[in-house]
C-alpha positions as CSV (number, residue, x, y, z in Angstrom):
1,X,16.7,-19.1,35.3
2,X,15.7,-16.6,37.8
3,X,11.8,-15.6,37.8
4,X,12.9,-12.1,37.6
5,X,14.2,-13.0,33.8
6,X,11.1,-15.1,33.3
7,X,9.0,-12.1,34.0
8,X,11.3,-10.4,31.5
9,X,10.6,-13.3,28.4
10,X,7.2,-13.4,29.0
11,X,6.6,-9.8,28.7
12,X,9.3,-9.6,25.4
13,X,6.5,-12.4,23.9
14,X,3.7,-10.1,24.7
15,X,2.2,-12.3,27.3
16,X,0.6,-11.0,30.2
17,X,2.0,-11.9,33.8
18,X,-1.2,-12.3,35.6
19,X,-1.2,-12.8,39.5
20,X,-2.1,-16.7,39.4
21,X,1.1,-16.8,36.0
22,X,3.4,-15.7,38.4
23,X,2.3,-17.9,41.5
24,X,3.0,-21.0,39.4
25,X,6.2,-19.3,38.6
26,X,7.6,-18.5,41.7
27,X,6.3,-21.8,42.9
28,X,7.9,-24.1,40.2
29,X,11.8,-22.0,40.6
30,X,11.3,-21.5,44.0
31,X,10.1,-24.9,45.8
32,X,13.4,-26.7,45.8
33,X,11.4,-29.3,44.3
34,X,10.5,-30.9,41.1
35,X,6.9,-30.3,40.8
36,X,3.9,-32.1,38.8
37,X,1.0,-30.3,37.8
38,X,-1.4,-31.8,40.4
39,X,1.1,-30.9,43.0
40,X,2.1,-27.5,41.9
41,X,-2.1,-26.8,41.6
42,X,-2.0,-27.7,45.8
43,X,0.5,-25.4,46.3
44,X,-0.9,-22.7,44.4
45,X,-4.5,-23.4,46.1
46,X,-3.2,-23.1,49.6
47,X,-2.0,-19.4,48.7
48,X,-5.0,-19.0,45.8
49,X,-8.0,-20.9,47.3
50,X,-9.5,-19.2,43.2
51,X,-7.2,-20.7,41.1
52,X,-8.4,-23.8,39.0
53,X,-6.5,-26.7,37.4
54,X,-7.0,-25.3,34.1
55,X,-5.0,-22.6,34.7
56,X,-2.4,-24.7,35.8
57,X,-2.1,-26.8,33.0
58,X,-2.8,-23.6,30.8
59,X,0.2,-21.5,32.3
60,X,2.3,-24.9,32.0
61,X,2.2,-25.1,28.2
62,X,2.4,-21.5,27.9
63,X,5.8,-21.9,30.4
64,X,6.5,-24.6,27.6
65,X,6.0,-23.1,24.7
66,X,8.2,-20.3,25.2
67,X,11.0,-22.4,26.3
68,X,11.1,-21.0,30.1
69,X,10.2,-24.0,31.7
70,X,11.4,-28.0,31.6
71,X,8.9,-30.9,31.1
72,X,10.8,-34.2,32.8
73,X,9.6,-37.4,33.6
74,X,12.1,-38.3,35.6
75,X,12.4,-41.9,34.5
76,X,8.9,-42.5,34.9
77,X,9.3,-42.8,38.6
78,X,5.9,-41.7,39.4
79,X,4.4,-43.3,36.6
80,X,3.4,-40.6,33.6
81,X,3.7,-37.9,35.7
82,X,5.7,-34.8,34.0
83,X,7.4,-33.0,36.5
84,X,8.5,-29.2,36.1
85,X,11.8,-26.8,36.6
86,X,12.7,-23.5,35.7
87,X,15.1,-23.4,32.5
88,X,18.3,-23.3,34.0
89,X,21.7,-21.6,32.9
90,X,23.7,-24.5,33.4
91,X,23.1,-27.9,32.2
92,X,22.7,-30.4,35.1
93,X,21.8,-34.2,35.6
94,X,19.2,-35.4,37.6
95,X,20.0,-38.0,39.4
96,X,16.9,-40.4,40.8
97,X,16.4,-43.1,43.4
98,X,14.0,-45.9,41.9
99,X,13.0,-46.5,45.3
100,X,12.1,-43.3,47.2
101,X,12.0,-41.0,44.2
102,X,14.7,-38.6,45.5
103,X,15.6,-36.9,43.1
104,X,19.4,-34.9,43.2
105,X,21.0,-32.6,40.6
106,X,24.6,-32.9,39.6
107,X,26.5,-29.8,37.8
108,X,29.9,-30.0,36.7
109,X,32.6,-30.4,34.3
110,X,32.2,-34.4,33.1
111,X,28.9,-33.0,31.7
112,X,30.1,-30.6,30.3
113,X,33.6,-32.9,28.6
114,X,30.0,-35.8,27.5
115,X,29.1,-32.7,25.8
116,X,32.0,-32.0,23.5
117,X,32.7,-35.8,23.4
118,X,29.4,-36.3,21.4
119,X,30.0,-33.3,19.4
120,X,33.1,-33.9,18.7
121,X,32.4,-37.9,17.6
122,X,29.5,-36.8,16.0
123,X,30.0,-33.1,14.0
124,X,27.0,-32.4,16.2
125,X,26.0,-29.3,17.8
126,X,23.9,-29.9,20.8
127,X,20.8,-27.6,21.4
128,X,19.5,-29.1,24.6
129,X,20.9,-31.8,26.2
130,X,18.5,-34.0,29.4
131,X,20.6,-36.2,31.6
132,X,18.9,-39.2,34.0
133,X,20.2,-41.4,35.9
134,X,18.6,-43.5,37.7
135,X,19.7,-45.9,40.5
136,X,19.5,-46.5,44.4
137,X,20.1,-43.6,47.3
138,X,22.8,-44.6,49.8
139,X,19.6,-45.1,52.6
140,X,17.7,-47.2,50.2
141,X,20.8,-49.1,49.2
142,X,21.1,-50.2,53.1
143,X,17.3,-50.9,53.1
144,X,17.8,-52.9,50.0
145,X,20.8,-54.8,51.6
146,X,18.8,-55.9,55.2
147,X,16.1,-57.1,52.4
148,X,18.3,-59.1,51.0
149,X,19.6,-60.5,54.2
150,X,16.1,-61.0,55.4
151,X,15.0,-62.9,52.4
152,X,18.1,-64.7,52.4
153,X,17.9,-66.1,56.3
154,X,14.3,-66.9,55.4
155,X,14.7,-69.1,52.3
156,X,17.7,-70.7,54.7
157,X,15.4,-71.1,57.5
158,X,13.0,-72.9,54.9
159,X,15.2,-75.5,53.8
160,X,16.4,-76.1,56.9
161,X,12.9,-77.4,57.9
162,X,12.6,-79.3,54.8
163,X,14.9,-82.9,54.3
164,X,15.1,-85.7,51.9
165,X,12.0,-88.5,52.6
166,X,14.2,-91.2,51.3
167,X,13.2,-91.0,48.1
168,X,14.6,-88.1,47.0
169,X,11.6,-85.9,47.7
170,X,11.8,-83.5,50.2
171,X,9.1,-83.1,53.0
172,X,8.9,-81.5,56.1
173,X,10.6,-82.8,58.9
174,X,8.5,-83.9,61.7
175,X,10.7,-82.9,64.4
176,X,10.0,-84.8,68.2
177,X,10.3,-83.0,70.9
């Protein structure tokens, strides 16, 4: 949803679009991020050295409220964090890496087919739909993998230093030189 139609809700609910209101707007649809609040207040205080936490966390539930912005939590990646996006048109996934916390959005049609498939099977109608999935990045899957080797050559480099004592115990090899 663009901030222009924000601005347009906000002022249909009789609420005021102050200055600092429509900072926090602009900053939570424009960022290219997903935003918590303690991050969005950092933004906002490099361009509003005046603005206070309160307002933050004020304008948030306000943004709530009136159904014009998203609270995720983006499978608790960063703990209990709530992160924040613009209400958007289209439904979308998010799709996060456990490791890094990238965070991607996917549009397209098999959302929209899950969609009908669950009301369909169900005889439910669907009001707002949240998609997560969470997994490993392609970088962080090769990180992952050298790990694995790493750990692997280790634990074979351990046992190689460690043989049978005769009975049946293992002890480390006194090697002679």
């Amino acid at each position: 949803m663009a901030v222009d139609s924000i601005k347009g809700s906000l002022k249909e609910k009789g609420v005021r679009l102050t200055r600092q209101r429509e900072l926090l707007l602009e900053l939570i649809d424009k960022s290219g991020e997903h935003l918590d609040a303690e991050r969005l207040f950092q933004l906002a205080k490099l361009r509003d050295p005046k603005l206070n936490r309160v307002t933050v966390y004020r304008t948030l539930k306000l943004l709530k409220q009136g159904g014009l912005v998203d609270e995720l939590d983006l499978m608790h990646y960063g703990g209990d964090q709530h992160y924040y996006e613009t209400r958007m048109k289209q439904e979308h996934a998010h799709v996060i890496c456990l490791r890094c916390g990238k965070v991607e959005e996917f549009f397209g049609e098999p959302l929209q087919r899950l969609r009908r498939q669950i009301e369909s099977h169900f005889g439910f109608h669907i009001l707002l739909a949240r998609t997560e999935v969470g997994g490993y990045c392609s970088h962080c899957q090769s990180l992952r993998a050298r790990e694995m080797e790493q750990a692997a050559r280790e634990v074979a480099a351990e046992q190689a230093v460690m043989e049978p004592d005769g009975l049946g115990h293992r002890s480390r090899s006194k090697r002679t030189a």
